[in-house]
C-alpha positions in Angstrom: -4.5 -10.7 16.3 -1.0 -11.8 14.7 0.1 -9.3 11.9 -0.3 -11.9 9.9 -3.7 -11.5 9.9 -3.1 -8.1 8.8 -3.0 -6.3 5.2 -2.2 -2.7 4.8 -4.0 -1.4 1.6 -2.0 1.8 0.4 -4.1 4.0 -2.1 -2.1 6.3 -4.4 -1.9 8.9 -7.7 0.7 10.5 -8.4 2.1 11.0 -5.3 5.6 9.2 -5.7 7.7 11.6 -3.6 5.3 10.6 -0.3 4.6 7.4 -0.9 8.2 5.9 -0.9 8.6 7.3 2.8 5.1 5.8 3.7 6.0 2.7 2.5 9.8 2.8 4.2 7.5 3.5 7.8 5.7 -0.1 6.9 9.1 -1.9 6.4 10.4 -0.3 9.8 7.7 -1.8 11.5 8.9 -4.5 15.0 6.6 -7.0 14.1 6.5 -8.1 10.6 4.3 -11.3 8.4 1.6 -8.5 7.1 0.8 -7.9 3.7 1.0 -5.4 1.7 -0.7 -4.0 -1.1 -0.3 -0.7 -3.1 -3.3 0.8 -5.1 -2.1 2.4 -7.9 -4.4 4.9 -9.1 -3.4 4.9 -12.9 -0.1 7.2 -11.7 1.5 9.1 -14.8 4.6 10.4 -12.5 7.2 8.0 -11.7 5.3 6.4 -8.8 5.4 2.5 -11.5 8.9 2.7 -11.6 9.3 3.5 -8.0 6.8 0.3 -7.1 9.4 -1.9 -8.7 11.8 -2.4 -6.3 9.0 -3.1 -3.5 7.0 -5.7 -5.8 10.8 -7.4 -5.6 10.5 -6.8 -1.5 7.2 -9.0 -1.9 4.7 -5.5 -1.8 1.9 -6.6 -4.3 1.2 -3.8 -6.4 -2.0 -3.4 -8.3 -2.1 -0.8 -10.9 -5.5 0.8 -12.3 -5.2 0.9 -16.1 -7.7 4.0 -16.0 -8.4 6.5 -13.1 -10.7 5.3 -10.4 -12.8 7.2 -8.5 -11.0 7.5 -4.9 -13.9 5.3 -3.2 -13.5 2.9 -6.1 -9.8 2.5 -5.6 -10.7 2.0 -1.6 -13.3 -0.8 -2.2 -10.6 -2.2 -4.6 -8.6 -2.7 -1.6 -11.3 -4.6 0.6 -11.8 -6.8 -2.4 -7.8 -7.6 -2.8 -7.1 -8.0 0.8 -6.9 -12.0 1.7 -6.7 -11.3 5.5 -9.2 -10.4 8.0 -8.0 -7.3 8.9 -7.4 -4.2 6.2 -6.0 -1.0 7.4 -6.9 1.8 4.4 -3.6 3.5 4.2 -2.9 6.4 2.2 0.0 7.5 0.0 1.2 10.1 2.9 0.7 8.4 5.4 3.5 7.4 8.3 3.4 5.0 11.1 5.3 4.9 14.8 7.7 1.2 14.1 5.4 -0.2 16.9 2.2 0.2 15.4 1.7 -3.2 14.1 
């Protein structure tokens, strides 16, 4: 498997304060060319502002325009992912840089 076969769905809601340190563990990763996609879960914080200066980084944010149920927001994920490999990631969630 190359990492480029390789999308990393990240599901959040109003969790900006952990997801900007999840998302920093994706761009420390060694091997790099996987896709990323952030699930926004119809976020009232600050967690679209936040997202803005990753979608310029090339993250592909989707944002829910009303709250999804959580497995809703997960399937949303298979659905978006163009690769044959998703990893469900959530909004707290960290990686060691030599995961991928």
């Amino acid at each position: 498997m190359k990492p480029q076969d390789l999308t990393f769905y990240i599901a959040t809601h109003n969790r900006c304060a952990y997801l900007e340190e999840t998302l920093e563990s994706l761009r420390a990763q060694t091997a790099q060319g996987f896709r990323w996609i952030v699930g926004d879960n119809a976020s009232t914080d600050d967690t679209p502002q936040r997202l803005e200066k990753w979608e310029a980084r090339g993250v592909r944010v989707c944002r829910a325009e009303s709250r999804l149920e959580p497995w809703e927001n997960i399937k949303r994920g298979a659905d978006l992912a163009e690769t044959p490999w998703v990893v469900l990631f959530h909004d707290d969630d960290l990686l060691h840089p030599r995961f991928v």
